[in-house]
Backbone as CSV, one residue per row, in Angstrom:
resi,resn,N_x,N_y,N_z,CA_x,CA_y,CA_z,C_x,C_y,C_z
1,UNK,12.944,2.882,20.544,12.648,1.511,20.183,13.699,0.625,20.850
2,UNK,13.078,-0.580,21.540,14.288,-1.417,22.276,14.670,-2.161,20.995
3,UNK,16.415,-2.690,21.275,17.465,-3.478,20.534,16.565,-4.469,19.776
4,UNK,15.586,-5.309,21.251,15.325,-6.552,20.444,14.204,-6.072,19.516
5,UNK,13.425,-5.115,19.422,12.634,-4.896,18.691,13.295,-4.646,17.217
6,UNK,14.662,-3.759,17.512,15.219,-3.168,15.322,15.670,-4.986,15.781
7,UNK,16.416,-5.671,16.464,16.828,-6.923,15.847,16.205,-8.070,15.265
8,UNK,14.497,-8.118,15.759,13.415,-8.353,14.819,13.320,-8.143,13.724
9,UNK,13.113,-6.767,13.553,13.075,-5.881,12.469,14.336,-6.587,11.230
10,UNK,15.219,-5.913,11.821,16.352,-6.557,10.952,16.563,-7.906,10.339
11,UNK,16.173,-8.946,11.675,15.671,-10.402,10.806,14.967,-10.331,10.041
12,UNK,13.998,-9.987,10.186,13.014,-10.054,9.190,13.054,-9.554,8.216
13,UNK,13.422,-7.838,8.129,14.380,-7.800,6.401,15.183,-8.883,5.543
14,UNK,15.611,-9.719,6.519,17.146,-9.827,6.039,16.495,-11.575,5.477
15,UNK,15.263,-11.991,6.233,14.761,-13.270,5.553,13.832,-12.718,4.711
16,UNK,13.101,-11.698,4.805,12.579,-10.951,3.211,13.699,-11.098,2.336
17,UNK,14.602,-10.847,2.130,16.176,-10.635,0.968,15.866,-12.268,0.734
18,UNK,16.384,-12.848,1.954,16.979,-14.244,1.364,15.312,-15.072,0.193
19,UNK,14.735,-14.580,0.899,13.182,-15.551,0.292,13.199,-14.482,-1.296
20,UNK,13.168,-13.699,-1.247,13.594,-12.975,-2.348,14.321,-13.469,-3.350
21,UNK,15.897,-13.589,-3.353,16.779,-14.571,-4.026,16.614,-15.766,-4.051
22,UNK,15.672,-16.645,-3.432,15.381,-17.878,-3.462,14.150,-17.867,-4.401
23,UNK,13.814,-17.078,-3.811,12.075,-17.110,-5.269,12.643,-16.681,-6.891
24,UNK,14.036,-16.190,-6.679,14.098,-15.245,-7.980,15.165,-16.431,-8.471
25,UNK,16.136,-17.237,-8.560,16.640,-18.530,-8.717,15.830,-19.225,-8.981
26,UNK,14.467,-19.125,-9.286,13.557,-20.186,-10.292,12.954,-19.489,-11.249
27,UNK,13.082,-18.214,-11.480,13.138,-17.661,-12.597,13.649,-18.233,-13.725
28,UNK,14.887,-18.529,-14.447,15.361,-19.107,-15.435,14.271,-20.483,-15.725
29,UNK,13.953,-21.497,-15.060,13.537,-22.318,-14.560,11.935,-22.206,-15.573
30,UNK,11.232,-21.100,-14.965,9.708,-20.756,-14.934,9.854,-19.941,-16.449
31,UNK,10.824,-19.018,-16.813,10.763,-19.290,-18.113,10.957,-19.976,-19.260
32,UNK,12.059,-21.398,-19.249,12.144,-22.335,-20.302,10.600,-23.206,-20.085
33,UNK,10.216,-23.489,-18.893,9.109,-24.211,-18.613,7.865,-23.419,-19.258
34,UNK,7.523,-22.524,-19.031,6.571,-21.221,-20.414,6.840,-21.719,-21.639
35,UNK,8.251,-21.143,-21.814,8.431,-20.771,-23.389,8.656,-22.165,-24.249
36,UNK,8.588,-23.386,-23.601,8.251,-24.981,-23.966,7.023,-25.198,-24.119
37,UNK,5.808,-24.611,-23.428,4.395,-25.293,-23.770,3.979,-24.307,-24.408
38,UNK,2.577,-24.635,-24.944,1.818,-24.365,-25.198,0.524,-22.959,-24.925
39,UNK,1.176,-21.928,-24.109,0.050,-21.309,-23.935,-0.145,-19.849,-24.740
40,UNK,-1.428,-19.416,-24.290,-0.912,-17.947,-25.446,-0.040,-17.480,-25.483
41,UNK,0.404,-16.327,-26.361,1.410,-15.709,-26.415,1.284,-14.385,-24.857
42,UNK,0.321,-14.001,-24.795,0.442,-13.044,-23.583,0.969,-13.805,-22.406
43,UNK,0.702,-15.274,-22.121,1.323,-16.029,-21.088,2.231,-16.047,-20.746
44,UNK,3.051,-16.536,-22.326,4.428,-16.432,-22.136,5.305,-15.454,-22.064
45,UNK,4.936,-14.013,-22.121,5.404,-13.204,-21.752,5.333,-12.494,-20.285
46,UNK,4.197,-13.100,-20.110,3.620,-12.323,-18.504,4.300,-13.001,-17.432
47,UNK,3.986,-14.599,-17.074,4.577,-15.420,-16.512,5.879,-15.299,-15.846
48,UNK,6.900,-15.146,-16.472,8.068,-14.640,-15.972,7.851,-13.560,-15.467
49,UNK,7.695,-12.739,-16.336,7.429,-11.219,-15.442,6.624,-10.865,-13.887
50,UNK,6.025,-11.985,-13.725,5.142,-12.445,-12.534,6.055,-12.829,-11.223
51,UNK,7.083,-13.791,-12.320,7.514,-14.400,-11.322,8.898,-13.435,-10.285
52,UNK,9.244,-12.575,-11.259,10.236,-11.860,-11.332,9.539,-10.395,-9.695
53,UNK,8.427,-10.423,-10.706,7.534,-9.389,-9.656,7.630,-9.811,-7.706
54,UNK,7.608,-10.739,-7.652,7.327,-11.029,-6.322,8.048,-10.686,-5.731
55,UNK,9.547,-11.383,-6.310,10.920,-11.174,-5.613,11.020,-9.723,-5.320
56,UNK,10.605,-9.197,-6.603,10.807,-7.361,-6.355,9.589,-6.797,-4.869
57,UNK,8.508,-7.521,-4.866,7.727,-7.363,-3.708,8.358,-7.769,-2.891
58,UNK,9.267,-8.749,-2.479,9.700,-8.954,-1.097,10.836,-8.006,-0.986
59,UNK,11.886,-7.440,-2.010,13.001,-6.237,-2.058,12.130,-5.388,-1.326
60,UNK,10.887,-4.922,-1.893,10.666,-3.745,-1.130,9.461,-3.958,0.112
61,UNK,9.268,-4.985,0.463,8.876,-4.931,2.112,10.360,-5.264,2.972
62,UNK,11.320,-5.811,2.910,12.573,-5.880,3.326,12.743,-3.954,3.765
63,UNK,12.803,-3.301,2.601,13.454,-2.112,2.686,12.301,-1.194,3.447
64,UNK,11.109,-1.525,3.951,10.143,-1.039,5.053,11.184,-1.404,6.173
65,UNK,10.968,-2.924,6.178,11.774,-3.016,7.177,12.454,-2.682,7.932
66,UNK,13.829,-2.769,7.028,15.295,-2.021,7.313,14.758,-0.082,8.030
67,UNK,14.090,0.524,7.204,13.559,1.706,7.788,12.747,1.715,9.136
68,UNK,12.455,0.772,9.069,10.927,1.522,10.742,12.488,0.526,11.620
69,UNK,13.552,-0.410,11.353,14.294,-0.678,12.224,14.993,0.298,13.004
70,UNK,15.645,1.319,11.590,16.382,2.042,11.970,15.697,3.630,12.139
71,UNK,14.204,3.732,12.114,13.765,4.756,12.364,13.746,5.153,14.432
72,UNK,14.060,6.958,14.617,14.269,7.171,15.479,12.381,6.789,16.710
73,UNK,11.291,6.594,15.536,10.088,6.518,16.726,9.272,5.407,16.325
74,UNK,8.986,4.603,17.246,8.282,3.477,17.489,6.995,2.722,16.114
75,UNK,7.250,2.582,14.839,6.388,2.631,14.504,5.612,0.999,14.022
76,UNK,4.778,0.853,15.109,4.399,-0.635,15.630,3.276,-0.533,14.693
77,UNK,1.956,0.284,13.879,1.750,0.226,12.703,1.965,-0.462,11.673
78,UNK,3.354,0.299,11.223,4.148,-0.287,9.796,5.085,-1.559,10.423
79,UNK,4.781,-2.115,11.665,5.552,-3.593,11.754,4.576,-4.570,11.567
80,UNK,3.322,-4.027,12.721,2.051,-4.501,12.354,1.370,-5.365,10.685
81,UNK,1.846,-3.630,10.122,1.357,-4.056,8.212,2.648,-4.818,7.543
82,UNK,3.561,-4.695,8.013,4.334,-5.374,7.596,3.949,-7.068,7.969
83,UNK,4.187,-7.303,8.755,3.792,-8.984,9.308,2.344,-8.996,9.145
84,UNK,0.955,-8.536,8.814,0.262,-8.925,7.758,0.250,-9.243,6.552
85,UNK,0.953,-8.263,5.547,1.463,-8.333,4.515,2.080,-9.323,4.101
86,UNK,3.499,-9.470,4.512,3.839,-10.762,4.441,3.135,-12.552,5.110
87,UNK,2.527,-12.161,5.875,1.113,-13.333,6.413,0.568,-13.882,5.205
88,UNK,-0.024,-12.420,4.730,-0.842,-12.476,3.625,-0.291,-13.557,2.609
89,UNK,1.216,-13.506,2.278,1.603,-13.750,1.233,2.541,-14.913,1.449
90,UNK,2.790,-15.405,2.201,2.993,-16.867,3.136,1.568,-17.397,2.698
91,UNK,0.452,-17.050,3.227,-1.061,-17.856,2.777,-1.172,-18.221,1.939
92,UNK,-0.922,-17.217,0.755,-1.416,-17.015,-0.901,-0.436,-18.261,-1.012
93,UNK,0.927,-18.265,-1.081,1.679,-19.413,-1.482,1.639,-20.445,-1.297
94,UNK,1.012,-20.445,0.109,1.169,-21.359,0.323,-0.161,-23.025,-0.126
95,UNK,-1.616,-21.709,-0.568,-2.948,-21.783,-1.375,-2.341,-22.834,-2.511
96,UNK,-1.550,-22.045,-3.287,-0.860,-22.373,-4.340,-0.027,-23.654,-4.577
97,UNK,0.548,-23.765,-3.319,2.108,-24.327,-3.662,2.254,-25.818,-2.504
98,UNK,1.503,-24.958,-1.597,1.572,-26.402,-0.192,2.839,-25.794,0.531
99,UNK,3.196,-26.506,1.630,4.188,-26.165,2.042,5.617,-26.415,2.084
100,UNK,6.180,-25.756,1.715,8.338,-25.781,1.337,8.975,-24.861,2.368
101,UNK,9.784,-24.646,1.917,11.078,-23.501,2.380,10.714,-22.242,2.413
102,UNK,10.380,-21.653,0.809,9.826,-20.555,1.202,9.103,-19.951,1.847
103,UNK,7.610,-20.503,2.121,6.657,-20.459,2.922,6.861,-20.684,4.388
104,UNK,8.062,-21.539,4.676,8.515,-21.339,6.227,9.122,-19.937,6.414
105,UNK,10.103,-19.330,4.987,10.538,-18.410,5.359,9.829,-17.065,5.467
106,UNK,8.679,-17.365,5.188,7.574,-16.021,5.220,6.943,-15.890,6.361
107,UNK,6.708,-17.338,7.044,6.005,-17.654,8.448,7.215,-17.081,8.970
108,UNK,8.404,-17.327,8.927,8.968,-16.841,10.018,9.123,-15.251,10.185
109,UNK,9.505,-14.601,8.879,9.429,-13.149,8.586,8.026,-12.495,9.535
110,UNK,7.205,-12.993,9.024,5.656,-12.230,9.563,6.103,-12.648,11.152
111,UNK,6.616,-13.774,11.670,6.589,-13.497,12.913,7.374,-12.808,13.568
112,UNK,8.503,-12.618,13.263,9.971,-11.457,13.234,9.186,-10.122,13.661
113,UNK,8.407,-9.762,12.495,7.410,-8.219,12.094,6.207,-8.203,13.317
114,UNK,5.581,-9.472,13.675,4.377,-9.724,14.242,4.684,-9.314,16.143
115,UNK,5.558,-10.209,16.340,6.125,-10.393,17.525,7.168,-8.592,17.978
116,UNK,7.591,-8.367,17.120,8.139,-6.620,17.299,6.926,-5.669,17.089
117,UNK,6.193,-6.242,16.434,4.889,-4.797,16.705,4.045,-4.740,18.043
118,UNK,4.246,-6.386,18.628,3.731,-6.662,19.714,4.092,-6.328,21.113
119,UNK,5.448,-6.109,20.568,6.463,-5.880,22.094,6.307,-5.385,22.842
120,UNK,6.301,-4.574,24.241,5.969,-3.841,24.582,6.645,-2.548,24.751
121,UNK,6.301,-1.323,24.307,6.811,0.027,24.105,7.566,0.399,25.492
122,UNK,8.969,0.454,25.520,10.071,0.911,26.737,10.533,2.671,26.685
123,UNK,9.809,3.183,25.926,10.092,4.661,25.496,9.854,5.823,26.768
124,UNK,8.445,5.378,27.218,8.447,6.523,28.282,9.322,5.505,29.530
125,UNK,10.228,6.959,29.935,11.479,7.131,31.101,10.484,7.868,32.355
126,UNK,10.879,7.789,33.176,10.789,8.589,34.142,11.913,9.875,34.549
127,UNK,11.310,11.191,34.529,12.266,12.337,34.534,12.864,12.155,36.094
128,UNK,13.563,13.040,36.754,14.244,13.483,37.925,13.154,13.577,38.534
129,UNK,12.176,14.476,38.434,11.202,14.741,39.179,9.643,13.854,38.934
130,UNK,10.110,12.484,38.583,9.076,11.126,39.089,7.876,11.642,37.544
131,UNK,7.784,12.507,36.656,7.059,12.307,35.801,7.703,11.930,34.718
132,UNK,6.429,10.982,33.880,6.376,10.480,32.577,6.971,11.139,31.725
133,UNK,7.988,10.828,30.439,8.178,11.273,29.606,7.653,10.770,27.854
């Protein structure tokens, strides 16, 4: 795998983390705002837990990440599903929410993931004797 491809990779973990801790810093927030109105009781328990969930979804596409970076063979697949995945979920938020910070930081992640699955593969060398490896 070429440099700039794990250094993709690696961005893009590393703005998975940050969008992570930024989504999870309105936690406190999203539960006094619940546990003030009015809704059922399953709401107010779920809600947070929702919100809490995501952050833990972006922990663990980060830690895909960090792996196919530092994995020894090319796997343009899981960079592929990765920068869908997160696409996916840049969209959904953005359905939701319109556009902020976070949602830039997901556009940029998926393109980090998008643009390294795209790259082009530098793996086969040429041996001594002029064949492919």
């Amino acid at each position: 795998m070429s440099r700039a491809v794990k250094i993709l990779c690696v961005i893009g973990s590393l703005l998975l983390l940050v969008t992570a801790v930024f989504h999870a810093t309105g936690h406190s927030e999203v539960s006094e705002a619940i546990s003030g109105s009015d809704p059922p009781a399953f709401l107010k328990r779920a809600v947070p837990g929702l919100w809490v969930h995501f952050s833990i979804h972006l922990i663990v596409l980060a830690a895909f990440g960090v792996v196919v970076s530092f994995s020894a063979h090319r796997a343009r697949s899981l960079m592929a599903l990765l920068a869908l995945a997160v696409a996916g979920d840049a969209a959904f938020v953005f359905a939701l929410a319109s556009f902020f910070t976070g949602v830039a930081l997901l556009i940029a992640t998926a393109l980090c993931f998008g643009v390294a699955a795209l790259a082009p593969n530098n793996s086969l060398k040429r041996t001594a004797a002029g064949r492919l490896r």
